[in-house]
N, C-alpha and C positions, 0 to 999 in steps of 0.2 A: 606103283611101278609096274611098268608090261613084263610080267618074268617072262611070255612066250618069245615079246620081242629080244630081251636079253640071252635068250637061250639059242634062238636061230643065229643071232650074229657072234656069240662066240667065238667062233673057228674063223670068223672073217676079223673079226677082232687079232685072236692071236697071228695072223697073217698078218696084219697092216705092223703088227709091230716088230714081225720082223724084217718089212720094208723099212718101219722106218730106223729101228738099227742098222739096217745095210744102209741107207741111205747117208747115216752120219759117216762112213768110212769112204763112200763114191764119190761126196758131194766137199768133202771141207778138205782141205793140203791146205797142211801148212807150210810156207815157202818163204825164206829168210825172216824168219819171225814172225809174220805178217797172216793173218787171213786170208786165204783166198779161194775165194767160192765158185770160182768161175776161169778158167784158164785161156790163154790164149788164142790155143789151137780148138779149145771148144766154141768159143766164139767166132772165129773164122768156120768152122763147119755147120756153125747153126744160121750164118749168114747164107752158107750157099746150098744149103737146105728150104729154108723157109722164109729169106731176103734181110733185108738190112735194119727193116725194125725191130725184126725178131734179136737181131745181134744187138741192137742200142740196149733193149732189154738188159740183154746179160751186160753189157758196157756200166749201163745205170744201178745194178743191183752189186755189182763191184762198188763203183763209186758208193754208192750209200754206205757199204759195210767199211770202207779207206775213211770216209767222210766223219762219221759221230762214233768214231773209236771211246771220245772222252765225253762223249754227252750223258744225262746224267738215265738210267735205268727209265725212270715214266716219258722222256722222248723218245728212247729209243723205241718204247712199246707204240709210243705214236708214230711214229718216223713208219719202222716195219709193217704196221698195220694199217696206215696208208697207203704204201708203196703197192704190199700184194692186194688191196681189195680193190684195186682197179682193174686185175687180171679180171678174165670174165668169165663168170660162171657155166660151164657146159657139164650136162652129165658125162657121166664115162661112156652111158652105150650111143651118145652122140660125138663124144669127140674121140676114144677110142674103139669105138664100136665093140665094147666087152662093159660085162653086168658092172663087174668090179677092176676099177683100176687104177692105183697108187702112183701118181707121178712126182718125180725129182724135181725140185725147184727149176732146176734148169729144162727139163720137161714142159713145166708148167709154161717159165717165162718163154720160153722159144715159139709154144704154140698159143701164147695168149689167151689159155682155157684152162681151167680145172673145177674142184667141186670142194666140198668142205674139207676132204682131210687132208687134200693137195693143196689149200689155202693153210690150212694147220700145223702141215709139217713144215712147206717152206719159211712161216713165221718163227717156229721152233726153231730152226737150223739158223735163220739168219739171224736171231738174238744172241743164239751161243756163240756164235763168230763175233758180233760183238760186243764179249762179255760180259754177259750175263750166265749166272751159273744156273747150270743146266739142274740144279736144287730146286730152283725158281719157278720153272716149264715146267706145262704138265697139256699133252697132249689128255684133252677131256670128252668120252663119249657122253652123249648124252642125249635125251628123248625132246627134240623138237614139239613142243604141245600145239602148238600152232598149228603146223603140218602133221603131227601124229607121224614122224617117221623120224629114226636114226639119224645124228646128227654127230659132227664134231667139231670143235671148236680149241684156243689156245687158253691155259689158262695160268695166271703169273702171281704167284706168293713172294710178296715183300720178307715175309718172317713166313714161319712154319706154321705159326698159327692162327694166321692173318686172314679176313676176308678174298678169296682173291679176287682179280680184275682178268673180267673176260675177254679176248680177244677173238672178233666173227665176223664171218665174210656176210650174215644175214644183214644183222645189225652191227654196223661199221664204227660205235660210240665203243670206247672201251667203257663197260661199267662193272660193280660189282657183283658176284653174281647175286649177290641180295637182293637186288635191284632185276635179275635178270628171272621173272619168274616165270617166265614160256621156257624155261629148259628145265629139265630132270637131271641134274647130276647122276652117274651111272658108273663107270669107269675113269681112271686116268693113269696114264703110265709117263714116265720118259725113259731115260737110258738106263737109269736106275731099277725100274721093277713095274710093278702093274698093282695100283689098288681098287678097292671101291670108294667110288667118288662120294664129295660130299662138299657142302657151300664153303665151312670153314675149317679149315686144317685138309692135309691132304688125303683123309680120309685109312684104313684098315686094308696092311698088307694082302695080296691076296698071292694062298699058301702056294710055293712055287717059283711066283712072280716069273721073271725073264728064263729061267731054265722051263718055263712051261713049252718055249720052242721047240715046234719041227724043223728038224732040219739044216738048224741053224750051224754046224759046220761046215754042211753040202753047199751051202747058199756063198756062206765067207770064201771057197775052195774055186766055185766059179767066176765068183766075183774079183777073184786077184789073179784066173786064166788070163 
């Protein structure tokens, strides 16, 4: 395991998660019982922002989540992990011209670009919309061997103690990560807490977990200005 690489992205770690906790509160309303990922008025602004494919986007990622309400858990993982691994892959300091930058699904689909963790989170988000318990998701750092750099990817436990099945914008097969032996498991968090990662089971609390945040009222206080 690269501990230097583990130690430099820490802090960039504990940031991405509390993007993507803020992201679950900006990103899901729920409105007449219903999921809804994407609003009306957000869609008419991203239309006359960035033109009308960008809006079909948001139109189609509605429909998916309306569409396989009752499908069964392994299509949904296929259906969503379809859908976002046609966005196209740009780094951050080329599509937002910053080192590091965590975009909102709706971010993503507007501009037709992101990078692994903005393929990661929007996957995450749009399974919990349609129900799958977020017990399941596990947003997963991990060491790309291939490339020798930081990576993330989705990753989905049938049972607790289950092999899970990987979801990657590298490699577009869902498989296990048994099977998936160019990553390092390293970290994985969802809403729930942050452990260290591991192929089977969800791996050893790590002490803290989500109150490891900065800032994280300052963040909630603006985010509801």
């Amino acid at each position: 395991m690269n501990l230097p690489l583990i130690k430099k992205t820490w802090q960039t770690w504990q940031t991405f998660l509390l993007i993507l906790l803020t992201a679950s509160i900006a990103v899901f309303v729920v409105a007449d019982g219903s999921p809804q990922v994407v609003t009306k008025l957000e869609i008419e602004m991203t239309k006359v922002k960035y033109g009308g494919r960008a809006a079909d986007r948001l139109v189609q990622w509605q429909e998916l989540v309306d569409e396989n309400q009752n499908e069964s858990e392994e299509d949904k993982l296929e259906i969503v992990n379809d859908f976002f691994n046609r966005v196209r892959f740009i780094d951050d300091i080329v599509h937002w011209r910053k080192k590091d930058y965590w975009a909102t699904p709706l971010e993503m689909l507007a501009t037709d670009g992101g990078d692994c963790e903005d393929y990661s989170i929007a996957k995450y988000f749009t399974l919990k919309a349609l129900g799958v318990p977020e017990s399941k998701l596990y947003i997963t750092y991990v060491k790309a061997i291939r490339y020798n750099q930081a990576h993330m990817v989705l990753t989905y436990f049938k049972s607790p103690k289950s092999i899970p099945v990987v979801l990657d914008n590298i490699n577009k097969r869902i498989l296990k990560a048994t099977r998936r032996k160019d990553l390092v498991p390293i970290y994985s968090f969802n809403g729930d807490g942050l452990w260290l990662a591991k192929q089977r089971g969800k791996g050893r609390s790590v002490s803290g977990g989500t109150s490891k945040l900065k800032n994280w009222n300052s963040l909630l206080k603006r985010l509801n200005n």
